[in-house]
C-alpha positions in Angstrom: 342.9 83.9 7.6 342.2 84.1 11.0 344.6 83.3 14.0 342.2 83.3 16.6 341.8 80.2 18.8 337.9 80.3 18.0 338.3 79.5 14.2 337.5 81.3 11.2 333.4 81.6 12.1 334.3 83.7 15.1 332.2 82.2 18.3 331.6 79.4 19.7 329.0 79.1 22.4 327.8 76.5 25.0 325.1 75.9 27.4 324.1 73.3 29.7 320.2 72.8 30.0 318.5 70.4 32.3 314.7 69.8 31.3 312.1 69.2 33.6 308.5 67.7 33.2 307.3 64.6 31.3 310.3 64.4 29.0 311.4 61.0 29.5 310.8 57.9 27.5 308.7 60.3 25.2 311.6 60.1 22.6 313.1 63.6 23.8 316.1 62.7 23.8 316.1 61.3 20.2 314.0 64.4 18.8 316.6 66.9 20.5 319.5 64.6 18.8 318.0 65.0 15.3 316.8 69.1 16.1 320.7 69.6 17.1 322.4 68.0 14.5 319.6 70.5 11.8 321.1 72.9 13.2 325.1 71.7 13.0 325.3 71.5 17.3 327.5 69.3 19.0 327.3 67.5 22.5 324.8 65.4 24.1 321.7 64.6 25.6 320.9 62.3 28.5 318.8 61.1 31.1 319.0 62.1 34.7 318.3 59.6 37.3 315.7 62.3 38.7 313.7 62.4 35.7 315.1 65.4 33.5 316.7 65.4 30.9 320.2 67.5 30.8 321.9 68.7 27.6 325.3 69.8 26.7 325.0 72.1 23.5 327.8 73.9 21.8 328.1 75.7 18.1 327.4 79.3 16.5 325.5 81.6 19.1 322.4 81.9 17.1 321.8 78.1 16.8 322.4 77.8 20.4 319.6 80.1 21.3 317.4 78.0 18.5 318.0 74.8 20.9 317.2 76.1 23.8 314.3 77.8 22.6 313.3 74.1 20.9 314.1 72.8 24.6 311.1 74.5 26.3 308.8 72.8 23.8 310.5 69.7 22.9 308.4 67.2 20.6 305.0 66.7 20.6 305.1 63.6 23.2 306.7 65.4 25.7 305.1 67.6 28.7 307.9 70.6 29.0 307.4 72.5 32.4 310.3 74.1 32.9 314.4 74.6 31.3 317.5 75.3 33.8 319.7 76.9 31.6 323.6 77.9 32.2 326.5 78.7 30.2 329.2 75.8 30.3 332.7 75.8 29.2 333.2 74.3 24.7 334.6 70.8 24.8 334.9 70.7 21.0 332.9 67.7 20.6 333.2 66.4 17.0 329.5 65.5 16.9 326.4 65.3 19.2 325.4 62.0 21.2 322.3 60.8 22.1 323.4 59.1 25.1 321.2 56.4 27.7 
């Protein structure tokens, strides 16, 4: 048993993305809700009043770097031209929202 502060799985990690481009009312938002939730990510996903989208992801290293990596493309609909990226501080967010 571990006593570490960070659980038994050893890391968590966060980011905080803001995408730019064509990636509103495209269902990016939704499609990044269901990609985070395959790959057991909390946080959320919004719009920005300038017309990005900005994402808080936390959860196991690995399937942090799958989301962002899924961030530059995004779904189908959606015209990706470019992904701010930066670490953020975990919340420990029991689940990740899709929020307006």
């Amino acid at each position: 048993m571990s006593d570490s502060a960070t659980g038994p799985a050893g890391s968590t990690t966060a980011v905080r993305l803001v995408v730019r481009g064509d990636v509103q009312g495209v269902g990016y938002r939704a499609a990044a809700g269901s990609r985070a939730q395959e790959l057991g990510l909390v946080g959320w996903v919004r719009n920005e009043a300038d017309g990005t989208v900005a994402l808080h992801v936390e959860g196991p290293p690995e399937a942090v770097d799958e989301m962002v990596a899924w961030s530059r493309q995004g779904p189908s609909s959606a015209s990706v031209e470019g992904v701010d990226e930066r670490e953020a501080e975990p919340h420990g967010p029991s689940a990740f929202d899709v929020r307006a």
